[in-house]
C-alpha positions in Angstrom: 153.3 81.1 159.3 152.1 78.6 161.6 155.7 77.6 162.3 156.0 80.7 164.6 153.2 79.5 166.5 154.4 75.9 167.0 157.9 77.0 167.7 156.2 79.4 170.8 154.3 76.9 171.8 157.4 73.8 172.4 159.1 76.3 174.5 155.7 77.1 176.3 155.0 73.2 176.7 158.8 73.1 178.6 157.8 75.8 180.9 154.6 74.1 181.7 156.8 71.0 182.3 158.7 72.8 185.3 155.7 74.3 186.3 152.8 71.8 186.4 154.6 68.7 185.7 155.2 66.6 183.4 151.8 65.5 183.0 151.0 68.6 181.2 153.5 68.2 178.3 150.6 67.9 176.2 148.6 70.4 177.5 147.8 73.1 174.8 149.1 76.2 176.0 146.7 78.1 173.7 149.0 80.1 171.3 148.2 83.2 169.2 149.0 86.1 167.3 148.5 89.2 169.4 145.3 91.4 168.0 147.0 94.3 168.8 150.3 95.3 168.7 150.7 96.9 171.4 150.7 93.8 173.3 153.5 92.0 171.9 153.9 89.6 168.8 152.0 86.7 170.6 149.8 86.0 173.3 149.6 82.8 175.3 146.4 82.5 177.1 146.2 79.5 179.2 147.2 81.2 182.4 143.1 81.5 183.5 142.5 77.9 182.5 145.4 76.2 184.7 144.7 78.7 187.5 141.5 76.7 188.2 143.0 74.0 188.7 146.0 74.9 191.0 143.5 77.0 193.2 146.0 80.2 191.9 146.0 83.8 190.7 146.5 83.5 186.9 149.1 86.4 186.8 150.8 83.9 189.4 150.9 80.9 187.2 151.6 83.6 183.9 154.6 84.4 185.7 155.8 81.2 186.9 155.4 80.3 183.2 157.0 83.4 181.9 159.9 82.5 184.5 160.2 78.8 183.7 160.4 79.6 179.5 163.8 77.8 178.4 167.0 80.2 177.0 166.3 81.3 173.9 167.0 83.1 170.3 163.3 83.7 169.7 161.5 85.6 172.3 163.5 89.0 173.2 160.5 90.3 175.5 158.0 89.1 177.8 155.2 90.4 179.6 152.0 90.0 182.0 149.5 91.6 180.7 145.2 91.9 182.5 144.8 89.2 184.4 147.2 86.4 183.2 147.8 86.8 179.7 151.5 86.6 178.3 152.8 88.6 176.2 155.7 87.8 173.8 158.1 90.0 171.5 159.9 88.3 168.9 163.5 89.3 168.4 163.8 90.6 164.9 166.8 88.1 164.2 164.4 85.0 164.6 161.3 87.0 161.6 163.7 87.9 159.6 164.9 84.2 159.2 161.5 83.4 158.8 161.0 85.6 156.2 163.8 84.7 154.1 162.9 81.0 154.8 159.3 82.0 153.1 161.4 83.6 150.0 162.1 80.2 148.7 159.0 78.4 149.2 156.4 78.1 147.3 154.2 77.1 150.1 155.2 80.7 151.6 156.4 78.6 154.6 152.9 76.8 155.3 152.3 73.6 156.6 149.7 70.7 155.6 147.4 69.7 158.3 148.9 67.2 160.6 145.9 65.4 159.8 144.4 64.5 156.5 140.8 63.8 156.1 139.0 62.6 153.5 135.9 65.2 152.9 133.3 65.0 150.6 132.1 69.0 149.6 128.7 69.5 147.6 128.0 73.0 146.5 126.5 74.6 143.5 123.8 72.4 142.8 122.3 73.9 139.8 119.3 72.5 138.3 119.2 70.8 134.4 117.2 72.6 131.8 117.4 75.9 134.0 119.4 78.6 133.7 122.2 79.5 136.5 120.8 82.8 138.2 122.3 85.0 141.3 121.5 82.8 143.5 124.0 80.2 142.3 127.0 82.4 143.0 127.1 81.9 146.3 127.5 78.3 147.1 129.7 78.0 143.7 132.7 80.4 144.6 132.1 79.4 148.3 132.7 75.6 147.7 135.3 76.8 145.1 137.5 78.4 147.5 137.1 75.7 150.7 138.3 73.1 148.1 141.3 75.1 147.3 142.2 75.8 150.6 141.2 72.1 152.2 143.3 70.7 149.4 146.4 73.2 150.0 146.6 72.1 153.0 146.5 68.0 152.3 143.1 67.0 152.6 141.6 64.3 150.3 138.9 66.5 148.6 135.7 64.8 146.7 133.8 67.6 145.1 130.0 67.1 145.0 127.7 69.2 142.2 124.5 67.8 143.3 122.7 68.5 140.2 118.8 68.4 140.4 118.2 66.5 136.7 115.1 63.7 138.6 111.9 64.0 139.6 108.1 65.5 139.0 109.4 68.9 137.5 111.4 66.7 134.3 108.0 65.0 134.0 106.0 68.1 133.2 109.0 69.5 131.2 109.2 66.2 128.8 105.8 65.7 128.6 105.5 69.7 127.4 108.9 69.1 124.8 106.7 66.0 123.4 103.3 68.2 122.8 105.5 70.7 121.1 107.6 68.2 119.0 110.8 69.4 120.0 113.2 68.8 117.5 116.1 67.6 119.1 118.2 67.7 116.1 117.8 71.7 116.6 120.8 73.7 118.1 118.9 74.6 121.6 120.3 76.9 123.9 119.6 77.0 127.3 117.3 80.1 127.4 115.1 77.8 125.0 114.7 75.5 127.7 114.1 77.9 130.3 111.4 79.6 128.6 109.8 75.9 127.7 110.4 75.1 131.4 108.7 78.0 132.3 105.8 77.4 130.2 105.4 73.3 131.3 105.1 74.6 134.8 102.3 77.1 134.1 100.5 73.9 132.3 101.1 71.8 134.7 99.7 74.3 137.7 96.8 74.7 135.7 96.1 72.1 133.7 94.8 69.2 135.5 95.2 66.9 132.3 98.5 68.0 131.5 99.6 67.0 135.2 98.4 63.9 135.4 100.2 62.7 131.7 103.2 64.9 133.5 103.1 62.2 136.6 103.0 59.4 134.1 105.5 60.6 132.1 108.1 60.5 135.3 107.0 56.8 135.5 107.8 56.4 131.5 111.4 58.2 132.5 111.5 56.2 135.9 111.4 52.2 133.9 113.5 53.6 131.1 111.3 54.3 128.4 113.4 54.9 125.1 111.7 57.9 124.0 111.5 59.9 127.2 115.5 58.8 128.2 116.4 60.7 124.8 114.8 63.8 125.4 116.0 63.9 129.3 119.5 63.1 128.1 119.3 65.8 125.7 118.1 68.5 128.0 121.1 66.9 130.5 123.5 68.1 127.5 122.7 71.4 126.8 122.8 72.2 130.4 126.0 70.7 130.9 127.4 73.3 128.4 125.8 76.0 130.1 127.3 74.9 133.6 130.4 74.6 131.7 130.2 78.0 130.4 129.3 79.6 133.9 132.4 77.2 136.0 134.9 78.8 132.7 133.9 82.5 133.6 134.0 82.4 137.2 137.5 79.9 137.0 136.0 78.0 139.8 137.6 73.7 139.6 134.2 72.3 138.7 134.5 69.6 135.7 131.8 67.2 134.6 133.7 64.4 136.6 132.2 66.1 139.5 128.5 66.0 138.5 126.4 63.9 140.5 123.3 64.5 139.8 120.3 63.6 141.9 119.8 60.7 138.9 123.4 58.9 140.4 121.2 57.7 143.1 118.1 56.7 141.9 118.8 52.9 141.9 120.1 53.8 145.9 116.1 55.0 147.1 114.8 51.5 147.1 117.1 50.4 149.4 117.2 53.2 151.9 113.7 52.9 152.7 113.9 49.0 153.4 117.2 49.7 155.8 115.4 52.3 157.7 112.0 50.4 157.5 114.3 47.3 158.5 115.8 49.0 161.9 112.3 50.5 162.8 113.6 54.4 162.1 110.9 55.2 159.5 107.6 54.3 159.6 104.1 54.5 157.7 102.3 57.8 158.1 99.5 58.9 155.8 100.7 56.2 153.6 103.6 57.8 153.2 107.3 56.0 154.9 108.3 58.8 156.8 111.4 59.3 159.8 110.6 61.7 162.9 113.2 62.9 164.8 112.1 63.9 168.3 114.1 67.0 168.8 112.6 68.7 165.6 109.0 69.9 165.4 106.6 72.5 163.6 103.6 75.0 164.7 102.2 73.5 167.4 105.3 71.1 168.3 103.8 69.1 166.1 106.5 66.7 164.7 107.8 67.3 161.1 107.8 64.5 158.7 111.3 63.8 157.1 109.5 62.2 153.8 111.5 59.2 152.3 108.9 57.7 150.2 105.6 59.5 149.2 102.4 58.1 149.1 102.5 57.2 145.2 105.6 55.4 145.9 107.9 58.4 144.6 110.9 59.5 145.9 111.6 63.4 146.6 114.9 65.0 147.2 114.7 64.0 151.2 115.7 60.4 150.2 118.5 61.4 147.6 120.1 63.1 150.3 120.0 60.2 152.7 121.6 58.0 150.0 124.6 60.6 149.5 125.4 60.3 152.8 125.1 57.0 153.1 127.4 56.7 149.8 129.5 59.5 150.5 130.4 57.8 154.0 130.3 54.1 153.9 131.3 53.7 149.9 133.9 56.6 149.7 134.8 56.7 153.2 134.4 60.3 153.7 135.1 61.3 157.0 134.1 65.4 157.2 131.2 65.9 154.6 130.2 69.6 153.9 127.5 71.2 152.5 127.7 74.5 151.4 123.6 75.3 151.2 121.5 78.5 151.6 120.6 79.0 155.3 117.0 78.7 154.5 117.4 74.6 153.9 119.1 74.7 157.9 116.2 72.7 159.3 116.2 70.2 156.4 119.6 69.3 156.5 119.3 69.2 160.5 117.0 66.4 160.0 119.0 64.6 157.5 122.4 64.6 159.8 119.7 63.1 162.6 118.6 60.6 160.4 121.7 59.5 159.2 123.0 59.6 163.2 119.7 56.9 164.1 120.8 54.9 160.7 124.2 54.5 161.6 125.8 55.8 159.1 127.1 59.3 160.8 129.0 58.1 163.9 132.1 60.2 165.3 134.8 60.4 163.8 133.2 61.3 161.0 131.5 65.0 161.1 128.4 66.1 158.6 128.5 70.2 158.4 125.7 72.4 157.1 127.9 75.5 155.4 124.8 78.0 155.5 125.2 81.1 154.1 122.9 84.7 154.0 121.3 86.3 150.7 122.5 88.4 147.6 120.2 91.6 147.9 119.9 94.6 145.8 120.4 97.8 146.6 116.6 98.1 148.2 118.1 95.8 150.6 115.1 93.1 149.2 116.5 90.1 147.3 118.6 90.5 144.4 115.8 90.6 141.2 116.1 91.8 137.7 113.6 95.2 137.4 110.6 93.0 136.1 111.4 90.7 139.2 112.7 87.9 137.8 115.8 86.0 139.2 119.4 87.5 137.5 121.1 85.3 135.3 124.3 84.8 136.6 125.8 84.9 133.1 124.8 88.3 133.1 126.1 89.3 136.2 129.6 88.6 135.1 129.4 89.7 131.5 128.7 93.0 133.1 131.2 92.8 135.7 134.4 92.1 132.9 132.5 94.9 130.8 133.0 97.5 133.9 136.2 96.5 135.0 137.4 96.5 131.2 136.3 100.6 131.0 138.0 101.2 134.2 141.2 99.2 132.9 140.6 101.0 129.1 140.9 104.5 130.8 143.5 103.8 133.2 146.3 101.8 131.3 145.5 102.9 127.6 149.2 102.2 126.8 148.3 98.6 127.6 147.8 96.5 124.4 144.1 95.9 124.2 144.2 92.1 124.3 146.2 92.6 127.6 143.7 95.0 128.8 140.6 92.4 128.3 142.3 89.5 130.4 143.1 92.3 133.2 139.5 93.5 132.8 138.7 89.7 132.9 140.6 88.8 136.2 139.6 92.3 138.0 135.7 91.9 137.1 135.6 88.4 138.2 137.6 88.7 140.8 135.9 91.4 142.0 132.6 89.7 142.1 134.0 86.6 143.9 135.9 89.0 146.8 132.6 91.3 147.2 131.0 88.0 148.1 133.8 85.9 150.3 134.8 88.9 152.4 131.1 88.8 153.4 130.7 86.6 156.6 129.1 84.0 155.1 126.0 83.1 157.4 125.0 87.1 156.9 123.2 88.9 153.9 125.2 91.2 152.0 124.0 94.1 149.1 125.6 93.8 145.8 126.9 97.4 144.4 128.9 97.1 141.4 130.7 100.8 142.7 132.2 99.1 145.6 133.0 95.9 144.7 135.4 97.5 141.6 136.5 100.1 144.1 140.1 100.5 144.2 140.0 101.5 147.7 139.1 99.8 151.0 138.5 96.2 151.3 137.8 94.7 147.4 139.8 92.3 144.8 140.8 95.6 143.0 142.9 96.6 146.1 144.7 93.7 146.6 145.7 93.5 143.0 146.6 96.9 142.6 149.1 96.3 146.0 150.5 93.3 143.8 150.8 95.6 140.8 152.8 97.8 142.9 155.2 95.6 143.8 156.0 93.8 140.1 156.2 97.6 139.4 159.4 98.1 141.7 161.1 94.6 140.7 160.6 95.7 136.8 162.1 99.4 137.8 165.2 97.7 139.3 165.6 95.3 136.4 165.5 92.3 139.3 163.7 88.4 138.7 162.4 88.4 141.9 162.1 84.5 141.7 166.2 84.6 141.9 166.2 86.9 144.3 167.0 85.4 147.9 168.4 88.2 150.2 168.2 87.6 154.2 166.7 90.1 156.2 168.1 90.2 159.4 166.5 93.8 161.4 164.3 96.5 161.0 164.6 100.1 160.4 160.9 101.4 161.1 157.9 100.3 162.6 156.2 99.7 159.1 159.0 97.1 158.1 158.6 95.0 161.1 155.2 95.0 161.1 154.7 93.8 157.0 157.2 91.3 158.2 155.4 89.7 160.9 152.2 89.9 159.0 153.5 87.5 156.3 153.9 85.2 158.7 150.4 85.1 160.0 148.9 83.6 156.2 149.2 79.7 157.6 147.0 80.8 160.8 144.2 82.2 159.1 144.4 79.4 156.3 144.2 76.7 159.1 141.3 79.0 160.7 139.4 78.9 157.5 139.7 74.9 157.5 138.2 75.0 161.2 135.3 77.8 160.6 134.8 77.3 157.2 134.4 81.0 156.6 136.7 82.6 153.6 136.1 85.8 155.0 138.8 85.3 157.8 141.5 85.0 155.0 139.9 88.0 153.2 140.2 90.0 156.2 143.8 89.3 156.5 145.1 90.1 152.6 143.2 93.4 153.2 145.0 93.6 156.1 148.3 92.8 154.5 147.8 94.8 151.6 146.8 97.9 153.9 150.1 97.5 155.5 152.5 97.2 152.3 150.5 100.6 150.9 151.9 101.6 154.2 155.0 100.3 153.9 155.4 101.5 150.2 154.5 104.9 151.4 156.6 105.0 154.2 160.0 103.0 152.7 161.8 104.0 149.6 162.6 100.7 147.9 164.7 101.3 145.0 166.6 104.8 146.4 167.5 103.3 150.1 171.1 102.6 151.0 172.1 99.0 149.6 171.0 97.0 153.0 168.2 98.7 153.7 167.4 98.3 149.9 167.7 94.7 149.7 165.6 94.4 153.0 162.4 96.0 151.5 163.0 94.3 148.4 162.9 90.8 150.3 159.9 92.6 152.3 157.6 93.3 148.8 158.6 89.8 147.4 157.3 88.3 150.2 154.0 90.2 150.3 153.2 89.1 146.5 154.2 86.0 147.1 151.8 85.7 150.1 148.7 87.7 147.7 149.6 85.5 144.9 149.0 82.4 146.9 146.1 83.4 149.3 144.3 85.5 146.7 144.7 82.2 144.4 143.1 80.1 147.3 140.3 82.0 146.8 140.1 81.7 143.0 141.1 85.1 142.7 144.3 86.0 140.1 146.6 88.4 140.5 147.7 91.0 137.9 151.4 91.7 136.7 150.7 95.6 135.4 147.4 98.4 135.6 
């Protein structure tokens, strides 16, 4: 809870008053969880920062600091710790009474930001008339859980699916669905069009013929020809219901009011060549209208061309990305735009946040993030590949992830109705999938093994439900509705109480982190964390046999904890299960 923070950090700014003056009644005090408990509850950690400018030992200011802290029912202990940090024990009075404030919230006590931005997120960027493969997942459940989070927390969220649906590659495809007579009247499926994708681009590599009627036909498609619109829209339809299957199975927000597809802009390309022709940022090289930006260069420090119009007069994706920018912030007034991209595209997107910075367009306040993340690999730690090396279709990755979770589910709840046991086998596969990949730091590669990612032990999905299913387990025993149930906790009776308790109250920190870093696998990291620590707790603490106070304690203690799973897991896109 970020409220314990703040509430530290008011009577921290009062000490600073009498200390430093009152000058420094804004000065942030730098305000934290401890990492380890053995050094207190929280640690303030501006002691080294202030001593600097005093000319004074830090543990000198640290305890003029610790001295000057105002009378209190919050802090029972404080302590200088190394060389000036402070150290600070909460009195069990003051987390108890944040705990049984989070019981009847359904916010588990957590604040919006105290400021809202509007920010503009594109991720999953699948391309038309192609099937979604393993290297979609990624940047779909990525973007999927930053949305839910920025939007928990009251920002103005404009999701982006930048779908590729323009350019030379729809040419060659069309051009190939007219030589075959494609019927579109035929019920098509998207591995039809993969397969005739697949074959347009073998044509077009080696087929000079075919290429050049490809380029013409992307002029044909380009001035609206009738005949070429139909075909592109119908490819555009099928693949819309394959996207639409993929975003269903993985329960990630995308809707079809989010598509904007690389063909939204079109009509923008003319225009963003004559404005940065206009203030002298591009100019003519090789024919070509081209930006350079001084700071980025090749093999030989030669400078790299950002392309915005090509020789032929076509546009390539370079441009398209200049105009969402320039949409995204001067149209919709976006003022944090994020990107969640493989880390391979790093320099592009460099370049494109530098031309949009010489343009105009990107000026502070407003911030333009590149959200890189690593690779999916196989177990051969090479990139993840089907055995005849083809890309894996993501639809079969998570067929085969609800078909192992529903054999693990079949043989360990077999008293479980079976219709019941296929939506548990749904959430745990799928949820599963989506943790194995978000409790990955995002910027590294990770390996994808089914065995531990449908582990019940150590740091998976499957944990964290089964600490959920645990504690629904203890409210059904007692015969209790734990959403009536509002007892106070007021002390302690062992070490694995207190420390559950203070842990719930951490969830708004590493939520707020996760809107600062951008990396889900802070907040993954903590439910593991939490979960580890009710398993603990459960282990340690009879619920349902303790004397009456001690009983009602724990039970307030385990409604708190899946209240906190149920919201952070869900923040992720990740559901929780009642019964295993």
């Amino acid at each position: 809870m970020v409220q314990v923070l703040n509430d530290i950090r008011m009577l921290v700014q009062q000490a600073l008053i009498e200390v430093c003056g009152p000058e420094y009644s804004s000065f942030d005090p730098v305000v934290r969880f401890a990492a380890d408990s053995r050094f207190g509850d929280v640690q303030i950690n501006c002691a080294m920062q202030l001593a600097k400018t005093f000319g004074k030992a830090p543990r000198e200011i640290a305890e003029k600091i610790a001295q000057a802290l105002p009378q209190n029912s919050i802090i029972v202990k404080t302590e200088i710790a190394g060389p000036g940090f402070i150290n600070i024990t909460l009195a069990d009075a003051y987390i108890g009474t944040c705990i049984s404030a989070m019981l009847n919230d359904s916010r588990c006590g957590i604040p919006e930001s105290q400021k809202h931005d509007i920010i503009a997120i594109d991720y999953s960027a699948p391309n038309v008339a192609k099937e979604m493969h393993i290297g979609h997942l990624r940047s779909t459940i990525i973007g999927d859980a930053l949305v839910r989070i920025l939007e928990f927390l009251g920002h103005t969220v404009l999701k982006r699916n930048h779908l590729g649906d323009w350019g030379t590659q729809f040419g060659m495809l069309i051009e190939n669905l007219v030589d075959t007579s494609w019927d579109l009247a035929s019920d098509h499926q998207i591995s039809d069009l993969n397969a005739l994708y697949q074959e347009a681009k073998q044509r077009f590599d080696t087929d000079p013929a075919f290429a050049e009627r490809a380029r013409k036909r992307v002029v044909l498609l380009q001035s609206g020809d009738e005949t070429t619109l139909k075909l592109w829209r119908a490819l555009i339809e099928e693949s819309k219901r394959h996207f639409a299957e993929i975003y269903h199975m993985l329960d990630v927000t995308l809707e079809e009011s989010d598509y904007y597809p690389e063909s939204f802009y079109n009509d923008m390309l003319p225009g963003i060549v004559q404005e940065l022709l206009g203030k002298g940022i591009a100019v003519m090289s090789n024919g070509a209208v081209c930006v350079f930006i001084d700071e980025i260069t090749g093999k030989n420090k030669e400078p790299v061309p950002l392309i915005v119009q090509k020789s032929d007069g076509g546009f390539g994706y370079d441009t398209t990305d200049l105009a969402a920018i320039r949409h995204r912030i001067l149209d919709l007034h976006a003022s944090r735009l994020l990107y969640v991209v493989g880390a391979p595209q790093a320099q592009h997107f460099a370049m494109i946040f530098a031309a949009a910075k010489k343009a105009g367009w990107l000026q502070e306040p407003v911030r333009a993030e590149h959200v890189a993340f690593g690779s999916i690999l196989g177990e051969d730690g090479k990139p993840f590949k089907t055995r005849s090396g083809e890309s894996v279709k993501l639809y079969d990755v998570l067929t085969e992830a609800i078909n192992r979770a529903f054999a693990i589910v079949h043989e360990k709840a077999k008293d479980i109705p079976l219709d019941e046991q296929k939506k548990i086998a749904q959430a745990i596969g799928i949820g599963a999938v989506k943790y194995a990949d978000l409790s990955n730091d995002r910027v590294k590669d990770y390996v994808f093994n089914w065995d531990r990612m449908l582990s019940f032990d150590g740091n998976t999905a499957p944990y964290l439900q089964n600490a959920y299913v645990r504690i629904k387990s203890i409210f059904r025993k007692a015969g209790l509705d734990e959403s009536t149930f509002t007892a106070l906790v007021d002390t302690f009776a062992v070490p694995e109480e207190r420390q559950l308790a203070l842990e719930l109250l951490k969830a708004g920190d590493y939520l707020h982190q996760v809107e600062r870093s951008l990396e889900p696998h802070r907040l993954c990291g903590y439910l593991y964390n939490l979960a580890s620590l009710f398993h603990a707790f459960y282990e340690k603490c009879p619920v349902l046999t303790a004397a009456p106070h001690d009983k009602q304690r724990r039970l307030a203690l385990a409604k708190g904890t899946a209240q906190v799973l149920e919201l952070c897991m869900g923040l992720l896109g990740i559901h929780v299960i009642d019964r295993m």
